[in-house]
C-alpha positions, 0 to 999 in steps of 0.5 A, a space after each residue: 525542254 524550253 528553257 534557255 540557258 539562262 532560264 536554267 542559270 534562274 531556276 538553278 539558284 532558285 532552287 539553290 537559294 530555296 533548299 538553303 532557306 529552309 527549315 533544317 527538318 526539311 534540309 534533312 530530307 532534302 540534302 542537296 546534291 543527293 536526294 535533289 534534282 539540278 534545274 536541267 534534271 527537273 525540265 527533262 523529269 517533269 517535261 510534257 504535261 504533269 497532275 499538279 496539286 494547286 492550292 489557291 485561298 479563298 476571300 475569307 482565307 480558307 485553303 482550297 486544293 484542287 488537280 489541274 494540268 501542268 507544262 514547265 514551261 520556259 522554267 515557270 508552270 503553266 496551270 489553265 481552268 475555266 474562267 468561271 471556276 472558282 480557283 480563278 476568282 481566287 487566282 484573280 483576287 489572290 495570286 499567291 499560289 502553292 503546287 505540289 507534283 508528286 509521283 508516289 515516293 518517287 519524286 516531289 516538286 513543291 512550287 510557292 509563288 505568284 499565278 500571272 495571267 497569260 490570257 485574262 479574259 477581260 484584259 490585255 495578253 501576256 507578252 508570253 501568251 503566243 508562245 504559251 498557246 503555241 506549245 498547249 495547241 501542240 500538245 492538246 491539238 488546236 481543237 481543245 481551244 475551240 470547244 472551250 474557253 480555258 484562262 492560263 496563268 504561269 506560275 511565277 515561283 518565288 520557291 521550288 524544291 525539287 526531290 527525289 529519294 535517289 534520281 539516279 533511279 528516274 528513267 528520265 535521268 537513267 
Protein backbone atom coordinates (compact mmCIF):
# COMPACT_ATOMS: atom_id res chain seq x y z
CA UNK A 1 0.00 0.00 0.00
CA UNK A 2 1.41 3.52 -1.16
CA UNK A 3 -1.31 5.74 -0.51
CA UNK A 4 -0.96 8.26 2.42
CA UNK A 5 -3.59 8.99 4.71
CA UNK A 6 -4.54 11.73 2.85
CA UNK A 7 -4.69 10.17 -0.61
CA UNK A 8 -6.99 7.85 1.17
CA UNK A 9 -9.29 10.85 2.61
CA UNK A 10 -9.22 11.79 -1.56
CA UNK A 11 -10.11 8.53 -2.70
CA UNK A 12 -12.74 7.90 -0.06
CA UNK A 13 -14.86 10.76 -1.13
CA UNK A 14 -14.41 9.63 -4.69
CA UNK A 15 -15.63 6.85 -4.03
CA UNK A 16 -18.49 8.21 -1.86
CA UNK A 17 -19.28 11.15 -4.27
CA UNK A 18 -19.16 8.66 -7.32
CA UNK A 19 -21.74 5.96 -5.84
CA UNK A 20 -23.94 8.88 -5.02
CA UNK A 21 -23.87 10.28 -8.35
CA UNK A 22 -25.27 7.54 -10.08
CA UNK A 23 -28.14 6.29 -11.76
CA UNK A 24 -30.48 4.34 -9.32
CA UNK A 25 -30.25 1.24 -11.38
CA UNK A 26 -26.68 1.06 -10.71
CA UNK A 27 -27.38 2.42 -6.66
CA UNK A 28 -29.25 -0.83 -6.61
CA UNK A 29 -26.41 -2.92 -7.43
CA UNK A 30 -24.20 -1.01 -5.74
CA UNK A 31 -25.48 -0.45 -2.27
CA UNK A 32 -23.00 1.39 -0.35
CA UNK A 33 -21.70 -0.21 2.72
CA UNK A 34 -22.81 -3.46 1.72
CA UNK A 35 -21.55 -4.61 -1.55
CA UNK A 36 -18.81 -1.70 -1.98
CA UNK A 37 -15.36 -1.69 -1.14
CA UNK A 38 -13.84 1.63 1.48
CA UNK A 39 -10.68 3.39 -0.04
CA UNK A 40 -8.36 1.18 2.29
CA UNK A 41 -10.06 -2.07 1.31
CA UNK A 42 -9.40 -1.22 -2.51
CA UNK A 43 -5.36 -0.46 -2.19
CA UNK A 44 -4.87 -3.83 -0.15
CA UNK A 45 -7.71 -5.73 -2.77
CA UNK A 46 -6.12 -4.41 -6.08
CA UNK A 47 -2.22 -4.16 -4.58
CA UNK A 48 0.41 -5.57 -7.01
CA UNK A 49 -0.26 -5.63 -10.62
CA UNK A 50 -4.08 -6.02 -12.04
CA UNK A 51 -5.23 -6.99 -15.98
CA UNK A 52 -6.95 -3.70 -16.50
CA UNK A 53 -9.61 -3.32 -19.46
CA UNK A 54 -8.67 0.17 -20.71
CA UNK A 55 -10.86 2.09 -23.37
CA UNK A 56 -9.32 5.06 -25.16
CA UNK A 57 -11.43 6.83 -28.51
CA UNK A 58 -10.08 7.16 -31.65
CA UNK A 59 -9.88 10.50 -33.87
CA UNK A 60 -13.23 9.71 -35.73
CA UNK A 61 -14.77 8.84 -31.79
CA UNK A 62 -14.87 5.08 -32.20
CA UNK A 63 -14.37 3.07 -28.91
CA UNK A 64 -11.25 0.81 -28.91
CA UNK A 65 -10.72 -1.51 -25.39
CA UNK A 66 -7.63 -3.27 -25.04
CA UNK A 67 -5.72 -5.18 -21.78
CA UNK A 68 -2.57 -3.41 -20.44
CA UNK A 69 -1.13 -3.83 -16.76
CA UNK A 70 -2.26 -1.86 -14.03
CA UNK A 71 -0.54 -0.80 -10.26
CA UNK A 72 -2.69 1.57 -7.70
CA UNK A 73 -0.62 3.64 -7.08
CA UNK A 74 -0.57 6.62 -4.50
CA UNK A 75 -4.74 6.16 -5.27
CA UNK A 76 -4.39 6.69 -9.16
CA UNK A 77 -3.65 3.43 -11.99
CA UNK A 78 -0.67 3.55 -13.32
CA UNK A 79 -1.18 1.85 -17.24
CA UNK A 80 2.26 1.67 -19.55
CA UNK A 81 2.21 0.71 -23.53
CA UNK A 82 4.63 1.42 -26.12
CA UNK A 83 4.81 4.84 -27.59
CA UNK A 84 4.22 3.71 -31.11
CA UNK A 85 0.92 2.05 -29.89
CA UNK A 86 -2.07 3.08 -30.83
CA UNK A 87 -3.90 3.30 -27.56
CA UNK A 88 -0.95 6.16 -27.04
CA UNK A 89 -1.88 8.20 -30.13
CA UNK A 90 -5.19 8.13 -28.51
CA UNK A 91 -4.12 8.77 -25.12
CA UNK A 92 -2.11 11.56 -26.48
CA UNK A 93 -4.83 13.49 -28.45
CA UNK A 94 -7.91 12.24 -25.97
CA UNK A 95 -6.97 11.61 -22.58
CA UNK A 96 -10.51 10.64 -21.45
CA UNK A 97 -10.10 7.44 -20.55
CA UNK A 98 -12.43 4.55 -18.94
CA UNK A 99 -10.70 1.05 -17.00
CA UNK A 100 -12.61 -1.75 -16.00
CA UNK A 101 -10.67 -4.60 -13.30
CA UNK A 102 -12.68 -7.11 -12.98
CA UNK A 103 -12.27 -10.84 -11.14
CA UNK A 104 -15.36 -12.96 -12.48
CA UNK A 105 -18.22 -12.10 -10.25
CA UNK A 106 -16.16 -11.27 -7.54
CA UNK A 107 -14.97 -7.91 -7.69
CA UNK A 108 -15.38 -4.93 -9.93
CA UNK A 109 -13.73 -1.45 -10.03
CA UNK A 110 -14.77 0.74 -12.64
CA UNK A 111 -12.48 4.08 -13.21
CA UNK A 112 -13.52 7.36 -15.52
CA UNK A 113 -11.07 10.03 -15.89
CA UNK A 114 -8.28 11.56 -17.40
CA UNK A 115 -4.57 9.52 -18.64
CA UNK A 116 -1.48 11.99 -17.68
CA UNK A 117 1.63 11.18 -18.95
CA UNK A 118 4.34 10.13 -16.34
CA UNK A 119 7.20 10.01 -18.87
CA UNK A 120 6.09 11.46 -22.43
CA UNK A 121 8.79 10.83 -24.79
CA UNK A 122 9.12 14.04 -26.32
CA UNK A 123 8.34 16.28 -23.29
CA UNK A 124 9.10 17.03 -19.74
CA UNK A 125 8.57 14.09 -16.67
CA UNK A 126 6.03 14.26 -14.31
CA UNK A 127 7.15 15.22 -10.84
CA UNK A 128 5.76 11.74 -9.95
CA UNK A 129 7.95 10.08 -12.58
CA UNK A 130 10.73 8.72 -10.11
CA UNK A 131 8.81 7.77 -7.67
CA UNK A 132 6.63 5.71 -10.51
CA UNK A 133 9.54 4.12 -12.05
CA UNK A 134 11.05 3.27 -8.50
CA UNK A 135 8.11 0.89 -7.65
CA UNK A 136 7.54 -0.65 -11.72
CA UNK A 137 11.74 -1.35 -11.66
CA UNK A 138 10.64 -3.19 -8.45
CA UNK A 139 8.15 -4.98 -9.57
CA UNK A 140 9.32 -5.84 -12.98
CA UNK A 141 13.02 -5.96 -12.18
CA UNK A 142 15.30 -3.02 -13.67
CA UNK A 143 15.71 -4.99 -17.06
CA UNK A 144 12.34 -4.64 -18.43
CA UNK A 145 13.41 -1.11 -18.93
CA UNK A 146 16.14 -1.68 -20.83
CA UNK A 147 14.92 -3.84 -23.30
CA UNK A 148 11.95 -1.75 -24.24
CA UNK A 149 10.72 1.66 -24.18
CA UNK A 150 7.11 1.83 -22.40
CA UNK A 151 5.22 5.39 -21.73
CA UNK A 152 3.41 5.60 -18.62
CA UNK A 153 0.24 7.53 -17.76
CA UNK A 154 -1.45 7.76 -14.18
CA UNK A 155 -4.89 7.51 -14.41
CA UNK A 156 -6.44 10.73 -12.97
CA UNK A 157 -9.92 9.22 -11.82
CA UNK A 158 -12.80 11.71 -11.98
CA UNK A 159 -15.21 8.37 -10.82
CA UNK A 160 -14.47 5.01 -9.52
CA UNK A 161 -16.89 2.48 -8.28
CA UNK A 162 -15.43 -0.22 -6.33
CA UNK A 163 -17.86 -3.51 -6.02
CA UNK A 164 -17.87 -6.72 -4.52
CA UNK A 165 -21.14 -8.82 -4.20
CA UNK A 166 -19.77 -9.53 -0.45
CA UNK A 167 -16.10 -8.26 0.39
CA UNK A 168 -16.12 -9.91 3.43
CA UNK A 169 -15.36 -13.02 1.36
CA UNK A 170 -12.11 -11.27 -0.65
CA UNK A 171 -9.03 -13.27 0.86
CA UNK A 172 -7.24 -10.01 0.86
CA UNK A 173 -10.10 -8.58 3.34
CA UNK A 174 -10.43 -11.96 5.35
Amino acid sequence: MFETAAELSRLQELLDASVRKSTPHLQSIVTPGERTLDAEQLVRVVSGMCTLALATVTRAGEPRVSGVDGHLFHGEWLVGTAPSAAKARHLTARPAVSVAHMRGDTLGVFVHGRARPLNPPSGPEDPRWPAALDYLKDHYGPEAFVWTEVSYYRIEPTWMVAYSPDPAALPELA
